[in-house]
C-alpha positions in Angstrom: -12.7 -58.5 23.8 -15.2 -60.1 26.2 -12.3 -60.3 28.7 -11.6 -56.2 28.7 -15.4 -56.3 28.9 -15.5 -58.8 32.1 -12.7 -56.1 33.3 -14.4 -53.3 33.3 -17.4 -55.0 34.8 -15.5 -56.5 37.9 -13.7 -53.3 38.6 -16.0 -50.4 37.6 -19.7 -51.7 37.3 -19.7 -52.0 33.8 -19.9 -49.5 30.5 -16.6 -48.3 29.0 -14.5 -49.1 31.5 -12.5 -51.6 30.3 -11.2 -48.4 27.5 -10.1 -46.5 29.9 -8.6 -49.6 32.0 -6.8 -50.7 29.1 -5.6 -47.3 28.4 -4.1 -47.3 32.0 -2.7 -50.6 32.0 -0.9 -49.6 28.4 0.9 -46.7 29.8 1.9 -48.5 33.1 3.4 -51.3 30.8 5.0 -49.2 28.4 6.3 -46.3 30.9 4.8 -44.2 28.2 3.1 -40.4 29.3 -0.6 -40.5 27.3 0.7 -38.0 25.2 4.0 -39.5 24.0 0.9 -43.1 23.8 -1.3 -41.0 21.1 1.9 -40.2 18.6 3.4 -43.5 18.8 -0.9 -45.2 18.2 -1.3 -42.4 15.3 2.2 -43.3 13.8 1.5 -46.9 13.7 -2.0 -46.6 12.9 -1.0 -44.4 9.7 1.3 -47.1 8.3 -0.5 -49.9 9.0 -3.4 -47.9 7.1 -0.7 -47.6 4.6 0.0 -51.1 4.1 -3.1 -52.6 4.7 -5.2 -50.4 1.9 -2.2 -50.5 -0.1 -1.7 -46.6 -0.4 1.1 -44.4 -0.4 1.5 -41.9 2.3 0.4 -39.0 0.0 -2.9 -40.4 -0.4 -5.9 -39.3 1.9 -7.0 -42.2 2.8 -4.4 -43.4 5.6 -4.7 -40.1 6.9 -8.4 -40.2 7.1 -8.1 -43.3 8.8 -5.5 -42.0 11.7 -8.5 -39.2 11.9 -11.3 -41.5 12.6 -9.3 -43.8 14.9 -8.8 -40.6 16.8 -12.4 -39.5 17.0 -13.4 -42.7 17.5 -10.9 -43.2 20.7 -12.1 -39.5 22.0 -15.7 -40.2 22.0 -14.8 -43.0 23.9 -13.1 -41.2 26.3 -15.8 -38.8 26.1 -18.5 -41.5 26.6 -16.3 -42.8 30.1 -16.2 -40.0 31.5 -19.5 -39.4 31.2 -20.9 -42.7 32.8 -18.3 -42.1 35.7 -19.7 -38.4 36.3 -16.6 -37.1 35.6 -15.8 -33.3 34.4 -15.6 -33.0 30.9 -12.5 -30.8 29.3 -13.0 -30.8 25.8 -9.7 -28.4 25.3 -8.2 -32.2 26.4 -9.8 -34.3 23.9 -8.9 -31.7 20.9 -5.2 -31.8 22.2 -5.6 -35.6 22.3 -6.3 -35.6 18.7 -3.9 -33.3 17.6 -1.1 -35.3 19.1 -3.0 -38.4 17.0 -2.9 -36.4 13.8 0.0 -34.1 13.5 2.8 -36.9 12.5 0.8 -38.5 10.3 -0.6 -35.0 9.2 2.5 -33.8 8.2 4.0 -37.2 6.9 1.0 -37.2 4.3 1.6 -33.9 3.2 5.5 -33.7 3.0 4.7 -37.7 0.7 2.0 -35.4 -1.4 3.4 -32.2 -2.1 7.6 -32.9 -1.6 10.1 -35.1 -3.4 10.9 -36.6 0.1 9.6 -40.0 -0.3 10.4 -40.0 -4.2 12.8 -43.4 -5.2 15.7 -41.8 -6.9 16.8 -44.2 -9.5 20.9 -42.9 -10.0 22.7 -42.1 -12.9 21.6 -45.4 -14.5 19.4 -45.0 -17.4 17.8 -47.9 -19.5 18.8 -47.3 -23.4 15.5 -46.7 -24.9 15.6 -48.8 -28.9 15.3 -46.7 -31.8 12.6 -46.9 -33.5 12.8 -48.7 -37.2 14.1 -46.8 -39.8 15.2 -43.7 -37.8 18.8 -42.3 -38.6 20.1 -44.2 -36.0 19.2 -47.3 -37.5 22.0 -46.1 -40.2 25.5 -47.3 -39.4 28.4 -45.0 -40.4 28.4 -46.7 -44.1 25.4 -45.7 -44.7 24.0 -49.2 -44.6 20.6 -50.1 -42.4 22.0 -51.9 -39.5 
């Protein structure tokens, strides 16, 4: 961290730079637009939320997660702009965390509300015992088994 810091002090004077540098830098390595950046970040950010509070997709909690990251990276676009006097288009920043949100959005609610992500277990059944003394305890003589 203190060397994305260093960054943004040696090229912009300091503040937030080094978000937005790194931001740059990402899509330059990647060949990525920003948009097509924020759903693969949201994407990977709702399964590792997934995996690392050990929830399901149809719980909240990954999803509220995704959410804040979003926020969090918006008001730090927000906060960037603002040191470098730049105009502020908040249309942008809401479009920004739509394109976060909306796979993980609808991933949560197709896992909550939808047998999409339900294991289907075959044909194979496990023979439940029956219980002591039932009929089928009784073989065909009549005897207890």
């Amino acid at each position: 961290m203190q060397r994305l810091a260093t960054l943004g002090n040696r090229t912009h004077g300091g503040g937030m730079y080094w978000y937005m540098d790194l931001k740059t830098q990402v899509v330059a390595a990647t060949g990525l637009s920003m948009d097509a950046l924020h759903i693969h970040i949201g994407m990977a950010a709702f399964v590792i939320a997934c995996f690392v509070l050990r929830r399901k997709a149809g719980d909240l909690a990954p999803f509220l997660l995704v959410l804040l990251l979003a926020i969090t990276g918006e008001m730090l676009d927000l906060q960037g702009q603002l040191s470098r006097e730049l105009p502020l288009d908040m249309v942008e920043h809401v479009h920004d965390i739509v394109n976060t949100t909306a796979i993980p959005f609808f991933v949560f609610l197709l896992a909550r509300f939808s047998a999409v992500f339900e294991r289907k277990l075959g044909d194979e059944t496990e023979p439940v015992a029956p219980a002591a003394g039932s009929d089928a305890d009784i073989g065909e003589t009549g005897d207890l088994a």
